[in-house]
C-alpha positions in Angstrom: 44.6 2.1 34.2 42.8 5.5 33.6 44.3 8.5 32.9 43.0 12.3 31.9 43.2 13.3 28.6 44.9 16.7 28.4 44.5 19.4 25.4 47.1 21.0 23.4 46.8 23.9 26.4 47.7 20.9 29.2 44.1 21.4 30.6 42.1 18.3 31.2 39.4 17.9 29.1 36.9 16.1 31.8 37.6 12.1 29.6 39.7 9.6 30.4 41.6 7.5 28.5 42.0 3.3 29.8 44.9 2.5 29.5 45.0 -1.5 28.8 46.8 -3.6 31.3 48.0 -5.9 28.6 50.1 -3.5 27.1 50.5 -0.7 29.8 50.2 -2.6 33.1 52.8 -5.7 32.8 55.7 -6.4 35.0 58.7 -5.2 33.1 61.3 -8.0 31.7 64.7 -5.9 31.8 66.4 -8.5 29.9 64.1 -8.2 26.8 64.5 -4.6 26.9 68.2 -5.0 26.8 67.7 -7.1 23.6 66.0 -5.0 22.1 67.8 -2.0 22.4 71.3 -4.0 21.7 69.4 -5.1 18.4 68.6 -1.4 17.9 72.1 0.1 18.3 73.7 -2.7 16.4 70.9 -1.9 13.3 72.5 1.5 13.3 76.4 0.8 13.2 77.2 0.7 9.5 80.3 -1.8 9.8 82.2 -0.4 7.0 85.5 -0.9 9.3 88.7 -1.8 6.8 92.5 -2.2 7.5 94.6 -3.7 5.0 95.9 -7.1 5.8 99.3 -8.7 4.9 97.9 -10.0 1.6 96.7 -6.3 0.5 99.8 -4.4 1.0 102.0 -3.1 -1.7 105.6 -3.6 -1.2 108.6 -6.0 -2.5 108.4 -9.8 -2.0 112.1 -10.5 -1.2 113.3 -12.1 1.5 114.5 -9.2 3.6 117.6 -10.9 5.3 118.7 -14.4 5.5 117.5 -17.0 7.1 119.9 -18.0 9.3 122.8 -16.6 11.6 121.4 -13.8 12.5 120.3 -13.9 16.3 117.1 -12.6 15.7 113.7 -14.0 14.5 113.5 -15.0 10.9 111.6 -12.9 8.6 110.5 -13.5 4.8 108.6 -10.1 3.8 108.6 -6.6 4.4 104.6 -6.6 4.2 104.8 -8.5 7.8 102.5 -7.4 10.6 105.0 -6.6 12.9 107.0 -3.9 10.6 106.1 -0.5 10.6 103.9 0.1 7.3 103.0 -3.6 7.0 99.2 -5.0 7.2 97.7 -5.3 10.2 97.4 -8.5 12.4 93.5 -10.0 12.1 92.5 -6.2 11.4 88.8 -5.1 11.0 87.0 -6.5 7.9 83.2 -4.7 6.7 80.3 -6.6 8.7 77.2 -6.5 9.6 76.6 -6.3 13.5 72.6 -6.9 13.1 71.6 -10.4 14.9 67.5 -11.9 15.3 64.9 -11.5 17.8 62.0 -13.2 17.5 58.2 -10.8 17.8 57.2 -12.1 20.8 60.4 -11.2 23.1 60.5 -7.4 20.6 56.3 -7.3 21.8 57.2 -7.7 25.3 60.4 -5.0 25.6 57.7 -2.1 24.0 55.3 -3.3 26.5 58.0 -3.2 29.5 59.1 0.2 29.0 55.4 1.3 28.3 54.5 0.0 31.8 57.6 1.7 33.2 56.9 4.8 31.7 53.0 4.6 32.8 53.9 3.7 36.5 56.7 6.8 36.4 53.9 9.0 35.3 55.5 10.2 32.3 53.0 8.9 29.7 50.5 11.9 29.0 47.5 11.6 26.9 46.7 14.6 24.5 43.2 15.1 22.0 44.0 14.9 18.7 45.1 17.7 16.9 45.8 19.4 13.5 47.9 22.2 12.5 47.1 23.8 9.1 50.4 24.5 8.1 53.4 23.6 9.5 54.6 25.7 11.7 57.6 25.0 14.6 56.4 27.6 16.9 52.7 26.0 17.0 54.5 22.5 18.5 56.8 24.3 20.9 53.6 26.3 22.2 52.1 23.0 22.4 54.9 21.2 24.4 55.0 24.5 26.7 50.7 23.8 27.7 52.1 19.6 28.2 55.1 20.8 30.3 57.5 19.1 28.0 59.2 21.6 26.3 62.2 21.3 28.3 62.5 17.4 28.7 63.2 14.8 25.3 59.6 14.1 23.9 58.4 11.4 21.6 55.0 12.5 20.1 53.1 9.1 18.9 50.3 10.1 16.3 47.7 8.0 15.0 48.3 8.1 11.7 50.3 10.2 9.2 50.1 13.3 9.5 52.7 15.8 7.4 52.2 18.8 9.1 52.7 18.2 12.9 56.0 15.8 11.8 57.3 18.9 9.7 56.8 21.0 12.5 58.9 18.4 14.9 62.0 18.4 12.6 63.9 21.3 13.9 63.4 20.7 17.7 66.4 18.5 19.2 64.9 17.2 21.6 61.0 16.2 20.6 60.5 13.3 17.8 57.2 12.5 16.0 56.4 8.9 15.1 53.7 6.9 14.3 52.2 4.7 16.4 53.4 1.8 13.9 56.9 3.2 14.2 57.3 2.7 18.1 60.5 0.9 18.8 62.2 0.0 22.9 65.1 2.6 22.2 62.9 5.6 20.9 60.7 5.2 24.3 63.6 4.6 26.7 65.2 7.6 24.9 61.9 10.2 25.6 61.5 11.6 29.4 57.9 12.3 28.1 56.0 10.3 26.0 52.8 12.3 24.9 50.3 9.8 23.2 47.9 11.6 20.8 44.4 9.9 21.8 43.6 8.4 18.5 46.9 6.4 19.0 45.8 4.3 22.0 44.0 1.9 19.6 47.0 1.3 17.5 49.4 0.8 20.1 47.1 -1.8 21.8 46.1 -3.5 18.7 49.8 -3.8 17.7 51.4 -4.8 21.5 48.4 -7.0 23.6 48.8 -10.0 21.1 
């Protein structure tokens, strides 16, 4: 698949980039992108959840009435689950909600929702470019010349590169990554996905094993 690269103005600069069929071009497996994005979400939930059971409240141990005659169920402790201010009944304990997936399925959800973004058009591929200092207004004007600067972006560099992810941190809705840092959620998540050109190498070389 070809497709023009663009400059930081939006105009096309008369190359093309070939986009791989490996990576770009594959029919997309929903049900490894829904792995993938479960094992994403579930990364993030911290799982510090804590109610006190029966056995960590403070209160007396006597037998609160007797045992029998009474009409009603028998009851040996005020610290019971079904008295107000006693534990709670198989409450939540700390965890951790993370769970496996193996490379090859985590390979094949980025390459799904590359090829879904690439046959929806919303993949755009930009020169590479510098800014000398950072700078949030020199990223917006460059989003503005794309025709992203209205729509969630996720800008995929080459390599590191301080000043251009400075200049990304106080824009809601664009993110800079590398292209080492590419994950199912954070492309999913982006309406555009601008791809600097000296990215395409990394993203292949990582994704059409």
């Amino acid at each position: 698949m070809k497709v023009a690269v663009v400059d930081i103005k939006g105009k096309e600069t008369g190359r093309e980039a070939n986009l791989s069929d490996a990576v770009f071009g594959i029919e997309p497996n929903d049900h490894a992108v829904y792995l993938d994005v479960k094992q994403f979400l579930a990364n993030q939930r911290q799982g510090t959840h804590k109610a006190k059971e029966r056995a960590e409240i403070i209160g007396s141990t006597r037998k609160i009435k007797k045992q029998k005659g009474t009409g009603t169920a028998r009851a040996g402790s005020i610290k019971s689950g079904i008295f107000r201010g006693g534990g709670r009944i198989f409450g939540p304990r700390p965890r951790n909600y993370g769970f496996k997936l193996n490379k090859n399925l985590k390979r094949l959800a980025r390459k799904s929702v590359l090829s879904q973004k690439a046959k929806n058009n919303e993949i755009v591929v930009v020169e590479d470019f510098q800014f000398d200092v950072p700078k949030t207004k020199n990223l917006i004007e460059v989003l503005k010349g794309i025709g992203a600067e209205s729509k969630k972006s996720l800008i995929i560099l080459g390599g590191s590169n301080k000043n251009v992810y400075l200049s990304s941190r106080n824009l809601k809705t664009s993110e800079v990554i590398t292209s080492s840092e590419l994950s199912t959620y954070k492309i999913l998540n982006a309406k555009k996905v601008i791809v600097l050109e000296g990215a395409l190498e990394g993203i292949e070389s990582n994704f059409s094993k």
